[in-house]
ChimeraX commands (.cxc) that place a marker at each C-alpha (Angstrom):
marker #1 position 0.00,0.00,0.00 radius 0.5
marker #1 position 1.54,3.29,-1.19 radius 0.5
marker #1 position 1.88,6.08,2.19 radius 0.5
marker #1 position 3.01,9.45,2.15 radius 0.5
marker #1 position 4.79,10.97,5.23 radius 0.5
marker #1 position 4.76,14.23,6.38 radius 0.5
marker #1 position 6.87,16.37,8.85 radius 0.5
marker #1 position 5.73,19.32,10.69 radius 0.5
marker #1 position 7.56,21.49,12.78 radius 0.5
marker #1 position 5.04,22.59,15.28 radius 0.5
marker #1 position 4.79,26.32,14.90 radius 0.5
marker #1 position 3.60,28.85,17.68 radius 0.5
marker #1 position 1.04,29.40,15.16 radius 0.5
marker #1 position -0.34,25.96,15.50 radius 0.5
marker #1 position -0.61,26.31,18.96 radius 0.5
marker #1 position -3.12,27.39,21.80 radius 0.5
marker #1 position -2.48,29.50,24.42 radius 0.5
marker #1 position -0.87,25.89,26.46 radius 0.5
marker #1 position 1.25,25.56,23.23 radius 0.5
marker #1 position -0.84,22.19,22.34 radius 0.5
marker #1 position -1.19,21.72,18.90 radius 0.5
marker #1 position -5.19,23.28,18.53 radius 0.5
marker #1 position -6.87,20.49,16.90 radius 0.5
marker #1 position -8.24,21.85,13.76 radius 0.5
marker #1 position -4.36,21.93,12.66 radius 0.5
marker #1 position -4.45,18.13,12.42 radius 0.5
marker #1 position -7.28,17.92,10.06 radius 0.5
marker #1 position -5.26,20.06,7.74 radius 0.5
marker #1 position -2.33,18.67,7.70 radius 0.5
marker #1 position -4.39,15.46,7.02 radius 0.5
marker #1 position -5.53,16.85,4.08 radius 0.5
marker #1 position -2.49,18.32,3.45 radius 0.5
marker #1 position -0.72,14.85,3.75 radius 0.5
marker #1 position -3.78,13.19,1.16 radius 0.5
marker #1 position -2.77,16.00,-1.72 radius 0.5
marker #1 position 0.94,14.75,-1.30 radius 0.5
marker #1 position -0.04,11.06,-1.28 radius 0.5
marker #1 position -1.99,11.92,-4.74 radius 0.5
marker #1 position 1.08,13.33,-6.08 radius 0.5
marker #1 position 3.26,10.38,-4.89 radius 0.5
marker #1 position 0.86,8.11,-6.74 radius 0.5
marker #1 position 1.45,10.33,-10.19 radius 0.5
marker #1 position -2.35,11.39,-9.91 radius 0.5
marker #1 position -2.67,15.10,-8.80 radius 0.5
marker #1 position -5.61,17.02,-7.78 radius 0.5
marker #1 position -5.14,19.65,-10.29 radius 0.5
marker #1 position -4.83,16.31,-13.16 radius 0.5
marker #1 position -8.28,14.52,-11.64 radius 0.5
marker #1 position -9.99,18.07,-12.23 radius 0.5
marker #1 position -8.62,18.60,-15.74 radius 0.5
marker #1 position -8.94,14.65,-16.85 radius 0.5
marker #1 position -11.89,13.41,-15.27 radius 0.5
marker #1 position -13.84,16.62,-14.52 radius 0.5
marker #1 position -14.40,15.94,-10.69 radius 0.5
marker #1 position -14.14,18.84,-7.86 radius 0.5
marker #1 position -11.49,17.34,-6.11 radius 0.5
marker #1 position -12.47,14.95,-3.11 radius 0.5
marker #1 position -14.88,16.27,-1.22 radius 0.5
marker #1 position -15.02,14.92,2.76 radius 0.5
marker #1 position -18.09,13.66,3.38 radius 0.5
marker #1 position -16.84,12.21,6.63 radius 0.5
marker #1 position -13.68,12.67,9.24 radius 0.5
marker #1 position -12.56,11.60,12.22 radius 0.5
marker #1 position -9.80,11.88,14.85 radius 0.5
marker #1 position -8.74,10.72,17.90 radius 0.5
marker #1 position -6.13,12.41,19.98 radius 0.5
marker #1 position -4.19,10.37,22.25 radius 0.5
marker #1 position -1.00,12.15,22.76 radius 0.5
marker #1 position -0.22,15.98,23.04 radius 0.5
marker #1 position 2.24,17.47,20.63 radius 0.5
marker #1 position 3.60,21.41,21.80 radius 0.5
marker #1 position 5.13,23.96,20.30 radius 0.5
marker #1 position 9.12,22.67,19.35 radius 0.5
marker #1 position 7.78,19.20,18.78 radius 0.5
marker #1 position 8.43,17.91,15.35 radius 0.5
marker #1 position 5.55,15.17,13.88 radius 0.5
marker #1 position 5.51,12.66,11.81 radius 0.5
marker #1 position 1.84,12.63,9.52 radius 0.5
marker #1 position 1.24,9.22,7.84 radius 0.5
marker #1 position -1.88,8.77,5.44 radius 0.5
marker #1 position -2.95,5.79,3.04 radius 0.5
marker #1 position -5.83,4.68,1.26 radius 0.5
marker #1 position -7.02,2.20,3.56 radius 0.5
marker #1 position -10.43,1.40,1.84 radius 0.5
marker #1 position -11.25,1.95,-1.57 radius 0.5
marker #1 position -15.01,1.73,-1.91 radius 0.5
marker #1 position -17.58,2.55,-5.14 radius 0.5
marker #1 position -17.63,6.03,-4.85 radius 0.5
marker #1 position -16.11,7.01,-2.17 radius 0.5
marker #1 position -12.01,6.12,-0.46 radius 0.5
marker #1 position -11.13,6.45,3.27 radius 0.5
marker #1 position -7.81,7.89,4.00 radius 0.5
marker #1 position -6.56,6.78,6.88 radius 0.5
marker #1 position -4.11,8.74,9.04 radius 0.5
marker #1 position -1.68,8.67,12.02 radius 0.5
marker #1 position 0.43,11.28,13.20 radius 0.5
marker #1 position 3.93,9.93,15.19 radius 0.5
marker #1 position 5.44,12.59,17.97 radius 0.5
marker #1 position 8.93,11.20,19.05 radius 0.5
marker #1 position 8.03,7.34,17.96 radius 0.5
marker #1 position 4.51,7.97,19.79 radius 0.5
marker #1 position 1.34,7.46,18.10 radius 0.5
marker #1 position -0.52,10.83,19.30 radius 0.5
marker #1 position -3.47,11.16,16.35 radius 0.5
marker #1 position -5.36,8.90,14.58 radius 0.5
marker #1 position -7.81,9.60,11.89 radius 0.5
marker #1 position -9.55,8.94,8.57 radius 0.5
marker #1 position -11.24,10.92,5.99 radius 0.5
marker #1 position -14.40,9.97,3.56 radius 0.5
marker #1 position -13.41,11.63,0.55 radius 0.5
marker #1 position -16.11,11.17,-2.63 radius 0.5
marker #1 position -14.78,11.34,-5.92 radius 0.5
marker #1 position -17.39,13.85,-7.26 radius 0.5
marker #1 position -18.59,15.90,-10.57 radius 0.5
marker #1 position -20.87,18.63,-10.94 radius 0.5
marker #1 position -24.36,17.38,-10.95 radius 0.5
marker #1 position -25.84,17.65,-15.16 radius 0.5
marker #1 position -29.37,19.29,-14.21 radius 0.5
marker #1 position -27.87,21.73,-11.03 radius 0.5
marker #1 position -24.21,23.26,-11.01 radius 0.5
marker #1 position -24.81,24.10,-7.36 radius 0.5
marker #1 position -24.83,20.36,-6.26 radius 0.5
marker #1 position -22.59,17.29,-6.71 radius 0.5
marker #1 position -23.12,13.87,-8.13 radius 0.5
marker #1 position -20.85,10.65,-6.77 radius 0.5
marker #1 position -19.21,9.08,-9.60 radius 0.5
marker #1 position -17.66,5.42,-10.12 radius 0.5
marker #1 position -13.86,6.14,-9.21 radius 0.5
marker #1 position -12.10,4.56,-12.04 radius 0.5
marker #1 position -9.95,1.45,-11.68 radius 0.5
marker #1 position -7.03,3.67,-13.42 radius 0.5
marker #1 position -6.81,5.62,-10.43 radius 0.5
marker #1 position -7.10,3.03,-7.71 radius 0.5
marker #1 position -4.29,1.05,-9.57 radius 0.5
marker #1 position -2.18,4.11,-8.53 radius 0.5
marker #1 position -1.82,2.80,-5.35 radius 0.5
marker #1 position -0.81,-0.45,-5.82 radius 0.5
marker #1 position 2.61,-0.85,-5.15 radius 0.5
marker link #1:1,2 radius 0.2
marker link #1:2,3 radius 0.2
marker link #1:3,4 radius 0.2
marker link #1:4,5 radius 0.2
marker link #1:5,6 radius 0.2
marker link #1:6,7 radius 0.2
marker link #1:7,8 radius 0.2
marker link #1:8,9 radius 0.2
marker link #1:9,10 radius 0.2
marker link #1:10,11 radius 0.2
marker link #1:11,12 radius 0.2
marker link #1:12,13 radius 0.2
marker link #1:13,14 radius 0.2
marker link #1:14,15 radius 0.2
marker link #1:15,16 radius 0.2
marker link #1:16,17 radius 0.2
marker link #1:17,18 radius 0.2
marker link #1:18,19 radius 0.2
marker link #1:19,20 radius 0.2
marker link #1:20,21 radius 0.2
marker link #1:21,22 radius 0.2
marker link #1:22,23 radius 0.2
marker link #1:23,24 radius 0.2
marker link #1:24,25 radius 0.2
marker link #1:25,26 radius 0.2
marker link #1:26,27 radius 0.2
marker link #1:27,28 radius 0.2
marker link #1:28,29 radius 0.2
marker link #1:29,30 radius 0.2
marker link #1:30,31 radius 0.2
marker link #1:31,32 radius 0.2
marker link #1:32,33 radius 0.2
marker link #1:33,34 radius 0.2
marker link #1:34,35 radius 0.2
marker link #1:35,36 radius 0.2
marker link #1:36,37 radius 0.2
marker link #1:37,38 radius 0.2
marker link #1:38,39 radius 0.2
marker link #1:39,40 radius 0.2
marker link #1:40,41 radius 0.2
marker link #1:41,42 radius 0.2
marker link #1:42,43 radius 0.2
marker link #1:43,44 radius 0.2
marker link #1:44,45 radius 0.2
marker link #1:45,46 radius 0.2
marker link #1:46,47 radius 0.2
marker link #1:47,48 radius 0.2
marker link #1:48,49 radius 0.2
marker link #1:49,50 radius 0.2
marker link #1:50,51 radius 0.2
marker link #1:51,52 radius 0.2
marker link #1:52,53 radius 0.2
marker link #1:53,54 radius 0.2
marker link #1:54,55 radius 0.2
marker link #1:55,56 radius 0.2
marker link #1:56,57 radius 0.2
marker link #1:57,58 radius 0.2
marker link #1:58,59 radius 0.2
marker link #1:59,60 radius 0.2
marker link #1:60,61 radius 0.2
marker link #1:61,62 radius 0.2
marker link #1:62,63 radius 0.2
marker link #1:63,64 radius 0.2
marker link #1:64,65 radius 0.2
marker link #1:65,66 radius 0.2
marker link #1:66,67 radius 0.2
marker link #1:67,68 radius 0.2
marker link #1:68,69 radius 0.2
marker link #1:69,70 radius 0.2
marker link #1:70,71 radius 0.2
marker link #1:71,72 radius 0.2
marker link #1:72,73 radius 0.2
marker link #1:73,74 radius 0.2
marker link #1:74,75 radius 0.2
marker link #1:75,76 radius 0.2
marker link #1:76,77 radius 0.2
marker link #1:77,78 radius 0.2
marker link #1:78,79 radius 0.2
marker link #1:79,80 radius 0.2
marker link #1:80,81 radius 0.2
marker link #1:81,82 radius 0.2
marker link #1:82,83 radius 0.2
marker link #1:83,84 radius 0.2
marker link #1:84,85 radius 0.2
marker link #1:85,86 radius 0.2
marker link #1:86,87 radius 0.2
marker link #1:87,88 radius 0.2
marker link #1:88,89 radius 0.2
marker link #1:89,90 radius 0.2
marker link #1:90,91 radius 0.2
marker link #1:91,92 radius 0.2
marker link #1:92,93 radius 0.2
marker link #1:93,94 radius 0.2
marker link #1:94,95 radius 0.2
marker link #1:95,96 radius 0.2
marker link #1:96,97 radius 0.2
marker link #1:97,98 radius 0.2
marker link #1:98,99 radius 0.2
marker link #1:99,100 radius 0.2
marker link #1:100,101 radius 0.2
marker link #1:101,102 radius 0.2
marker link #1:102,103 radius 0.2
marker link #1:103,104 radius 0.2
marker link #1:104,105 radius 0.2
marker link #1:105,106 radius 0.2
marker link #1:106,107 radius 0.2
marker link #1:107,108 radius 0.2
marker link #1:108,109 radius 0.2
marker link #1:109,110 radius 0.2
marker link #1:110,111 radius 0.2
marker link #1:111,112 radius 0.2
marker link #1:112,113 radius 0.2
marker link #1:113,114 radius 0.2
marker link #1:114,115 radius 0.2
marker link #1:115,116 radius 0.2
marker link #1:116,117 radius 0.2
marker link #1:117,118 radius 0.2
marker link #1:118,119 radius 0.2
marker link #1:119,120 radius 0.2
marker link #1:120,121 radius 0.2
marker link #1:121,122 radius 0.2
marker link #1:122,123 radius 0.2
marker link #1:123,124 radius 0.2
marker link #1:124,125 radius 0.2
marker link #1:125,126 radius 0.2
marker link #1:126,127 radius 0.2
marker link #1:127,128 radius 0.2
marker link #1:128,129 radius 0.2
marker link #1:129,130 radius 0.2
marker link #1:130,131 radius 0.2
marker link #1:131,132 radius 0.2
marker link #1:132,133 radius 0.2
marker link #1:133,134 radius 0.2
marker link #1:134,135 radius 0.2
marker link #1:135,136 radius 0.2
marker link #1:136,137 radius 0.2
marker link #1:137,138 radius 0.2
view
């Protein structure tokens, strides 16, 4: 299974006013850590727009649990793979790693997704295609 890793250098910017990591940091660096795996697997974001006419992945879905405080000074480690590859729809999974510690876990429902034919304002879940999940086979 193909992964992408991540470091961060936590930032005072990513930090509350106890200089823990505030949480809505880790969902982007999720994401963050998703656009890189894409890249890794020789399938952009920017491509899957201009090929295959989707939005992007939308997440329908996320998740995190937090089990371990990074601070400010701490350098992490952001892991994320496809861990299920459904119809319409992949789960990235994700775990973030401060000094060999597992302190985040978390996934993502991301649907691959094209503007809807009879209403530009709403989506429409498409069949990924098999060219794309073959990507990620290593």
């Amino acid at each position: 299974m193909l992964k992408n890793t991540l470091s961060v250098h936590i930032g005072w910017g990513h930090c509350d006013p106890a200089k823990i990591v505030f949480y809505p940091n880790y969902f982007i660096w999720f994401d963050q850590s998703v656009h890189h795996l894409f890249d890794k697997a020789g399938t952009n974001m920017g491509d899957l727009m201009d090929q295959y006419g989707v939005v992007g992945l939308p997440i329908v879905d996320a998740h995190a649990e937090f089990l371990y405080p990074s601070k400010y000074g701490d350098v992490i480690e952001v892991s994320s793979w496809i861990s299920e590859w459904r119809e319409k729809t992949l789960v990235a999974t994700h775990e973030i790693h401060n000094n060999g510690r597992l302190a985040v876990k978390g996934s993502e429902v991301r649907v691959w997704a094209r503007p809807h034919p009879d209403d530009p304002n709403r989506l429409q879940a498409q069949v990924i295609p098999e060219a794309i999940r073959a990507c990620f086979e290593l």
